[in-house]
C-alpha positions in Angstrom: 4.9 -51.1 -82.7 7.1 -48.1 -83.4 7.1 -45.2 -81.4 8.5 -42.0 -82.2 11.5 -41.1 -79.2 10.2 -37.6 -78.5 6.7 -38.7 -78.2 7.7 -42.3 -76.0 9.8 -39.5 -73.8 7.1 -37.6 -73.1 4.5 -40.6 -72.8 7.0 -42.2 -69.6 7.2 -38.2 -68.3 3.8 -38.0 -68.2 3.3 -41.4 -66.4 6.3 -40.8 -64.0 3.9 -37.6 -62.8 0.6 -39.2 -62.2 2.9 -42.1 -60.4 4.3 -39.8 -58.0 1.1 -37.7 -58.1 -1.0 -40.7 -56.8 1.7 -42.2 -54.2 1.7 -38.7 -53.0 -1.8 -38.5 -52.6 -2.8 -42.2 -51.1 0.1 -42.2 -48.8 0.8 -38.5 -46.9 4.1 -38.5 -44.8 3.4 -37.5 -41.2 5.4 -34.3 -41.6 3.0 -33.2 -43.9 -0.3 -34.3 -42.2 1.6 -32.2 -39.2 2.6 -29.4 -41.3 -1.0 -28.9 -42.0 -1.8 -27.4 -38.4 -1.8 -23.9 -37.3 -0.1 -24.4 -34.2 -2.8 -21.6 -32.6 -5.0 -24.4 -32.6 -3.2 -26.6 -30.0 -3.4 -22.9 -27.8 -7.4 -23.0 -28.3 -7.3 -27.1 -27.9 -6.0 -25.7 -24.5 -8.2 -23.6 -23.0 -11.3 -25.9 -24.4 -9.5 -28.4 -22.1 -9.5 -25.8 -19.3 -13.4 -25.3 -20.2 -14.2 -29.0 -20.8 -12.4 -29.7 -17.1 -13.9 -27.1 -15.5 -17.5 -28.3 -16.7 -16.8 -31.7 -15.6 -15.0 -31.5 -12.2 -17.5 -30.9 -9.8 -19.2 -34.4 -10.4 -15.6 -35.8 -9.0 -15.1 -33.6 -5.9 -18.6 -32.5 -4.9 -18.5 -34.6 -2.5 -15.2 -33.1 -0.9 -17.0 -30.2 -1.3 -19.9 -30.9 0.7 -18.4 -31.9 3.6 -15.8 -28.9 3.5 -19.1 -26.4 3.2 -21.0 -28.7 5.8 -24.2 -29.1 3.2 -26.1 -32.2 2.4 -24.2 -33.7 -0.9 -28.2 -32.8 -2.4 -27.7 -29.4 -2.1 -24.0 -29.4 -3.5 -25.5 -30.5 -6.4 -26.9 -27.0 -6.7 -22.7 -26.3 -8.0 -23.8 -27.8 -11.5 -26.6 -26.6 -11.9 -26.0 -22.8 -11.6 -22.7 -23.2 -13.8 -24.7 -25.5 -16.3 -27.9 -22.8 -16.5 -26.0 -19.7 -17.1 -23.8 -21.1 -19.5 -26.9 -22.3 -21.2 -28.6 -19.2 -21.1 -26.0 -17.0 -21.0 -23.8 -18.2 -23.8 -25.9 -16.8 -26.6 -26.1 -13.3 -24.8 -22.9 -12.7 -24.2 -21.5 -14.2 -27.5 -24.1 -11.7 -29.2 -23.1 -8.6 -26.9 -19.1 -9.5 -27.7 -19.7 -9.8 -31.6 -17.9 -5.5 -32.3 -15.0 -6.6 -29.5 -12.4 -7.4 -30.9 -11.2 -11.5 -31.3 -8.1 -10.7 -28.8 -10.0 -9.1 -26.6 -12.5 -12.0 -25.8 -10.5 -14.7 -26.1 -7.4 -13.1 -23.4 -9.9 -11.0 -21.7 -12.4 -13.9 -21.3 -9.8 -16.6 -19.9 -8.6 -13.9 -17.4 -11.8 -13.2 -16.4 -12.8 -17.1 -16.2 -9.3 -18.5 -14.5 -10.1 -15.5 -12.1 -13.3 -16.6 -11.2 -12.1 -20.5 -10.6 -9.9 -18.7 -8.6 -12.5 -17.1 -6.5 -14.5 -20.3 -6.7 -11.4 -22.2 -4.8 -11.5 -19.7 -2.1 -14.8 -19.4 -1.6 -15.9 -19.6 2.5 -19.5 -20.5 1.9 -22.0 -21.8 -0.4 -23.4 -18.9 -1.7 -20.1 -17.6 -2.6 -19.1 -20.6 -4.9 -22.3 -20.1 -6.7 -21.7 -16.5 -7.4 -18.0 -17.4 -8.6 -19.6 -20.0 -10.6 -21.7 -17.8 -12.5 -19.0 -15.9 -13.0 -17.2 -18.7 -15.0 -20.1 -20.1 -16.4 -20.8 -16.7 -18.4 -16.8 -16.3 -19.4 -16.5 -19.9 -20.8 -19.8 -19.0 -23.0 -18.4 -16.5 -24.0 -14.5 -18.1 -24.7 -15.9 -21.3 -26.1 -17.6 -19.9 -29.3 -14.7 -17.7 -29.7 -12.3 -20.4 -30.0 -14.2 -22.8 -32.6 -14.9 -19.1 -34.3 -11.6 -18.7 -34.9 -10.2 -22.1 -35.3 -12.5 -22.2 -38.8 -10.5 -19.3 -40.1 -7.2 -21.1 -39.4 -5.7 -22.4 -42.6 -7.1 -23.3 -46.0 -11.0 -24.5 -46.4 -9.4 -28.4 -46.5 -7.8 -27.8 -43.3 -10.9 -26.6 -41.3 -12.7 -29.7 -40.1 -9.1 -30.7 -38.8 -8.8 -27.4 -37.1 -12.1 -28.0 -35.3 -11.5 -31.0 -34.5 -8.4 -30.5 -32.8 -10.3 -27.8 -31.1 -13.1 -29.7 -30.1 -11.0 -32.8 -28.7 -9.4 -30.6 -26.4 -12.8 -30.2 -24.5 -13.4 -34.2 -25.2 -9.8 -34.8 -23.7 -11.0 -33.0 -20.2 -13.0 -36.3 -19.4 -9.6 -38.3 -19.9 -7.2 -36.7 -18.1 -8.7 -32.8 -16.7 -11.1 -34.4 -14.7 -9.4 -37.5 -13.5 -6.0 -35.9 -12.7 -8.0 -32.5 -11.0 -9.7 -35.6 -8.8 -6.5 -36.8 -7.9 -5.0 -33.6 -7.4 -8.0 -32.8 -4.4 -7.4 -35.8 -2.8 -4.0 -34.0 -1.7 -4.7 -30.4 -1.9 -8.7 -30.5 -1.7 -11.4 -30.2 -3.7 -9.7 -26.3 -3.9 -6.9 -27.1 -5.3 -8.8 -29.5 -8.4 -10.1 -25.4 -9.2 -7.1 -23.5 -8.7 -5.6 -26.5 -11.3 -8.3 -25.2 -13.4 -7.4 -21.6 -13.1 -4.1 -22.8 -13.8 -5.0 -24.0 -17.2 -6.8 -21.1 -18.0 -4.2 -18.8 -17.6 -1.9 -21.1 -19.6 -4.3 -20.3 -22.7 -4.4 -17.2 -22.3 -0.7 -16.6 -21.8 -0.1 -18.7 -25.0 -3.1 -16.9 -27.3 -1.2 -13.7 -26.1 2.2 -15.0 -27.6 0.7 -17.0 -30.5 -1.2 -13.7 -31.7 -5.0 -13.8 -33.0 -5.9 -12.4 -36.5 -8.5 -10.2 -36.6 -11.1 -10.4 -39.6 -10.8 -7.9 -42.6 -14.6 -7.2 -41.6 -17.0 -7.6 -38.7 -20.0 -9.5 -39.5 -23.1 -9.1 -37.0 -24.3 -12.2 -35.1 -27.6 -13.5 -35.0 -30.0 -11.2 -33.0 -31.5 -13.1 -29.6 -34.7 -12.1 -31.4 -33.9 -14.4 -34.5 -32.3 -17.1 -32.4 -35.6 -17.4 -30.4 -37.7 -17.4 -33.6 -35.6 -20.2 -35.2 -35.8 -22.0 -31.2 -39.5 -22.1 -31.9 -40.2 -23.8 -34.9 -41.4 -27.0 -35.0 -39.0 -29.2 -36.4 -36.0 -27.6 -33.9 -38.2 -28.3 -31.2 -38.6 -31.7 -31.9 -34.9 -32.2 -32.8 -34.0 -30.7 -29.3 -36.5 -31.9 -27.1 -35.0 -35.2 -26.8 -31.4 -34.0 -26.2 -32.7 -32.0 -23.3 -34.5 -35.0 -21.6 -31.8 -37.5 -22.2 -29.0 -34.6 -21.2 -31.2 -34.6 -17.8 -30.8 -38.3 -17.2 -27.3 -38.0 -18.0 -25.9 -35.3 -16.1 -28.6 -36.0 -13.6 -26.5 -39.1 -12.1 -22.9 -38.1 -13.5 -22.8 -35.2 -10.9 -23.2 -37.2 -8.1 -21.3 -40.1 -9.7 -18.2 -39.9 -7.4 -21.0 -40.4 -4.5 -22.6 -43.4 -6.4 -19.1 -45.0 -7.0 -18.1 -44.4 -3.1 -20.0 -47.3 -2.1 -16.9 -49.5 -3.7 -15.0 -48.4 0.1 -12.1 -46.6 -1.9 -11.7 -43.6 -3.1 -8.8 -44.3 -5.0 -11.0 -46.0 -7.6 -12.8 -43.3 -8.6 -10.6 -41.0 -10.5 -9.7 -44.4 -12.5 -13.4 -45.4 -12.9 -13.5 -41.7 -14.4 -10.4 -42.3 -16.5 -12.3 -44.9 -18.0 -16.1 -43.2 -18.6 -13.5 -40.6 -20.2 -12.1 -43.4 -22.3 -15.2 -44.5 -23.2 -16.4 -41.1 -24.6 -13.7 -40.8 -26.8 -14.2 -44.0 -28.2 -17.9 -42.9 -28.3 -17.2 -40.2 -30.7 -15.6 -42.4 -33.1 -18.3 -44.6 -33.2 -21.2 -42.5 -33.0 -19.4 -40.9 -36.7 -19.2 -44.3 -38.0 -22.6 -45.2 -36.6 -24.5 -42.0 -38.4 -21.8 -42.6 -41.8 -23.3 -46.0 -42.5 -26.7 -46.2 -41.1 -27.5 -42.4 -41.0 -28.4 -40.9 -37.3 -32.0 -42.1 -36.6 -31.8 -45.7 -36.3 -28.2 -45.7 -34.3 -29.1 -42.9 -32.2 -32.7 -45.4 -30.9 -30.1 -48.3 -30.2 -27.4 -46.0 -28.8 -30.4 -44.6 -26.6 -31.4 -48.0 -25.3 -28.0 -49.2 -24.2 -28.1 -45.7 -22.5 -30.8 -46.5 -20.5 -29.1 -50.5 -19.9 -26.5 -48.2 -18.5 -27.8 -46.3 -16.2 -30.1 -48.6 -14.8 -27.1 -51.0 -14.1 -24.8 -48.0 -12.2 -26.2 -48.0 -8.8 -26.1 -52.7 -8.1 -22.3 -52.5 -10.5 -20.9 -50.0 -8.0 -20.7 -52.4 -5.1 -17.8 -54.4 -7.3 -15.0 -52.6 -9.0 -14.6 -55.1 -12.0 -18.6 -54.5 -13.0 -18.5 -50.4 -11.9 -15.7 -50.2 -14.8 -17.5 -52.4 -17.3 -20.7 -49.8 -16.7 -18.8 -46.7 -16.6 -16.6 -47.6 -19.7 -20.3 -48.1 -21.5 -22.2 -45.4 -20.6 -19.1 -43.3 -21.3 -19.6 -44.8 -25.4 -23.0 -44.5 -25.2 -23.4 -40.9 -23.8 -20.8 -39.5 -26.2 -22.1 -41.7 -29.0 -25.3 -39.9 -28.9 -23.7 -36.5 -28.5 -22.4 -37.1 -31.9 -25.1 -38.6 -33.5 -27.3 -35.9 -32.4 -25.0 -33.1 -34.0 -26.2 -35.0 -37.5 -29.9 -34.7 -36.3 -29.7 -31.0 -35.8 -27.9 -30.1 -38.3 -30.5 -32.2 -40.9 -32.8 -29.4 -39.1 -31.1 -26.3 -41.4 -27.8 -26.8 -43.0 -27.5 -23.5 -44.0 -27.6 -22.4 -40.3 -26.5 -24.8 -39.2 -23.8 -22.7 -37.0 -26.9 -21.4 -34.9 -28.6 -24.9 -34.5 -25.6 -26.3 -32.9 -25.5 -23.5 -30.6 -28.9 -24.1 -29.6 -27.8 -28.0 -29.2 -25.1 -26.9 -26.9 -27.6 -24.7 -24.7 -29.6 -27.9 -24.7 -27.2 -29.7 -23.1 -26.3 -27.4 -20.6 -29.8 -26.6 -19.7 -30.1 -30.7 -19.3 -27.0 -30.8 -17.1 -28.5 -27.7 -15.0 -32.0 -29.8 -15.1 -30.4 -32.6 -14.0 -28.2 -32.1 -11.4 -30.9 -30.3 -9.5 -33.6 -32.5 -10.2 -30.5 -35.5 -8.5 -30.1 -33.1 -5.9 -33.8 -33.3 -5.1 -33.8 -37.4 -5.3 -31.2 -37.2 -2.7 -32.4 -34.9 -0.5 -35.7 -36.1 -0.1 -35.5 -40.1 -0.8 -32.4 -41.5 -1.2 -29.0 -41.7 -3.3 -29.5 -45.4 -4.2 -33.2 -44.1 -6.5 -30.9 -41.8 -8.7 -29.8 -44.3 -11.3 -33.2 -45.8 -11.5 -34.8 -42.4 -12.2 -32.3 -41.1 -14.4 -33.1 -44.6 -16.4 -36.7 -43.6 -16.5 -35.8 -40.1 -17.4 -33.9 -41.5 -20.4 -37.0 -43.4 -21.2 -39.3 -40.5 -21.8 -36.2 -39.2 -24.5 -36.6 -42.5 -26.3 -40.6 -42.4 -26.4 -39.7 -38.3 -27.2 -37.5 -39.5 -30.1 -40.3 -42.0 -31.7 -43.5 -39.8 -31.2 -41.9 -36.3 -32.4 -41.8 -35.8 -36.1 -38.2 -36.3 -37.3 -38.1 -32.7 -39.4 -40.5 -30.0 -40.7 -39.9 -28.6 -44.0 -36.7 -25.8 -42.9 -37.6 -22.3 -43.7 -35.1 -20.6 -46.0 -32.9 -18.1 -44.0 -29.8 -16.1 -44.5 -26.4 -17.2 -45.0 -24.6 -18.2 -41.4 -22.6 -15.7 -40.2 -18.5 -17.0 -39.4 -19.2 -15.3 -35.4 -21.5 -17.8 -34.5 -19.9 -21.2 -34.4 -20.7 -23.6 -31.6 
């Protein structure tokens, strides 16, 4: 067949273009996956890290601490659970006191103000002291936290946001790999004081590089969700029975991972532990992954009952593994999968709630699972003190068992109620 030469020109230039257009677009070079990233978000990845550590720590050295404060390992326990309730409860007050401040302000100001209280928390002479410090940072990583994923989603283009999160968001994750195992090894030379001042250390690194990466300040301020409004949303129905769940499995959780350094003591080293935690930290990053693929294929529900029994497998198996290291690191390794697993799932479930508020419903989640961890680690503080440490896996199994008979008896969702737009200051 004849083909006119102008028009057979422009046919093969058209078809060179979509070539290169589609090879181009199924096959991105790694410079330009890279090229993609506001280097500011590496700055907040770190001082999420310095957050995520921070949160995590105490369940490594408590006992250290303990015996450096001469109180029962019960009591310690008490460390947690202050830091965990007031960044549960104060994380929405302060983030909603903050909201006319300006975006350098809180994020500098708040790191100084948190690496200074670790700081204070490392030279602390008694008990009560370290609980007043750890209010202190509690209240300034509530405040720092929502700040950071605030302004990560303004970083770059709307296709580059979930990445900017995510790198965000991993840097808390990546705490459980290497913050809180390398702060555990760092107290077994320098103390359970030093693991904090490490933390301090890291804080003050953010802050030093937010101060020289520069924050951009939005063209206009918008008002965050009154605590009057957060409440009303809190009480409805089908956020209740979203949350309720969270909370009692967060319990179980954090109720034994506090004292999990004590648990995994019985092993006769303490070595092991900060690469039994390694591992559990391994295991939650692996978690996340499948937890996404989990709820992609299947939707959150069903995975998030199975995930939820293996959880309870888990914890019930802790307390006889620990007497061998081989079967502690299988465990640990599998509750680490199952615990994040479920963190990740549930994100789908509460978001399913309201998805046009969905900003607020995660940061209701997130108080959840701090007011679990505060729960929890005083309710384990309480098994130990008055029966023994070897009952505190078996309870937090049968904790974990009233969230799975929670999860099947509560209605799944209400019909959401339509509300306002979210507002861009209240990310979780």
């Amino acid at each position: 067949m004849f083909v006119p030469a102008p028009f057979e020109d422009g046919l093969n230039r058209r078809k060179l273009i979509v070539d290169v257009t589609c090879r181009s677009r199924s096959s991105p070079t790694r410079a330009s996956l890279w090229s993609t990233i506001d280097p500011r978000a590496l700055i907040l990845a770190l001082g999420t890290f310095a957050i995520g550590t921070d949160a995590f720590i105490v369940g490594g050295i408590l006992p250290r601490i303990a015996h450096d404060l001469s109180v029962s390992v019960g009591r310690t326990g008490l460390v947690v659970s202050v830091f965990s309730l007031s960044y549960a409860v104060g994380s929405p007050i302060v983030s909603a006191l903050s909201v006319h401040l300006r975006r350098r302000t809180v994020l500098i100001g708040g790191l100084a103000v948190f690496s200074a209280a670790n700081l204070m928390s490392a030279l602390s002479p008694t008990m009560a002291c370290l609980l007043a410090t750890r209010v202190m940072a509690a209240l300034a990583a509530g405040l720092v936290a929502p700040a950071c994923y605030a302004l990560a989603s303004t970083l770059g283009g709307s296709d580059n946001r979930g990445k900017m999160l995510a790198i965000v968001g991993a840097g808390f994750t990546s705490a459980l790999v290497l913050g809180v195992p390398l702060g555990v090894i760092i107290s077994k030379y320098t103390g359970w004081r030093g693991a904090l001042i490490f933390v301090a250390i890291l804080g003050a690194i953010a802050a030093l590089g937010i101060l020289g990466a520069g924050v951009p300040e939005p063209d206009s301020t918008k008002s965050a969700p009154s605590l009057s409004e957060q409440m009303r949303i809190l009480g409805r129905p089908e956020t209740l029975s979203v949350l309720t769940p969270f909370l009692i499995w967060s319990i179980a959780n954090f109720g034994l991972y506090t004292f999990i350094a004590a648990i995994l003591g019985r092993l006769g080293s303490a070595t092991a532990v900060p690469y039994l935690l390694l591992l559990f930290g391994l295991g939650c990053m692996a978690g996340n992954f499948i937890g996404g693929s989990l709820s992609d294929r299947y939707g959150p529900q069903r995975p998030t009952i199975f995930c939820l029994g293996m959880l309870i497998c888990d914890l019930a198996a802790i307390q006889p593994a620990s007497s061998s290291i081989a079967a502690a690191a299988v465990t640990v390794t599998a509750w680490g999968v199952c615990m994040a697993a479920l963190f990740t799932l549930q994100q789908q479930r509460a978001i399913a709630v309201n998805p046009e508020r969905s900003n607020l419903i995660l940061a209701l989640n997130n108080s959840a699972l701090y007011l679990g961890a505060s729960i929890g680690a005083a309710a384990g503080g309480l098994v130990i003190s008055s029966v023994s440490l070897a009952f505190l896996a078996p309870a937090s199994a049968v904790i974990a068992v009233l969230g799975l008979v929670a999860l099947l008896l509560l209605p799944r969702r209400g019909a959401p109620a339509t509300l306002e737009p979210p507002s861009a200051s209240m990310v979780v």
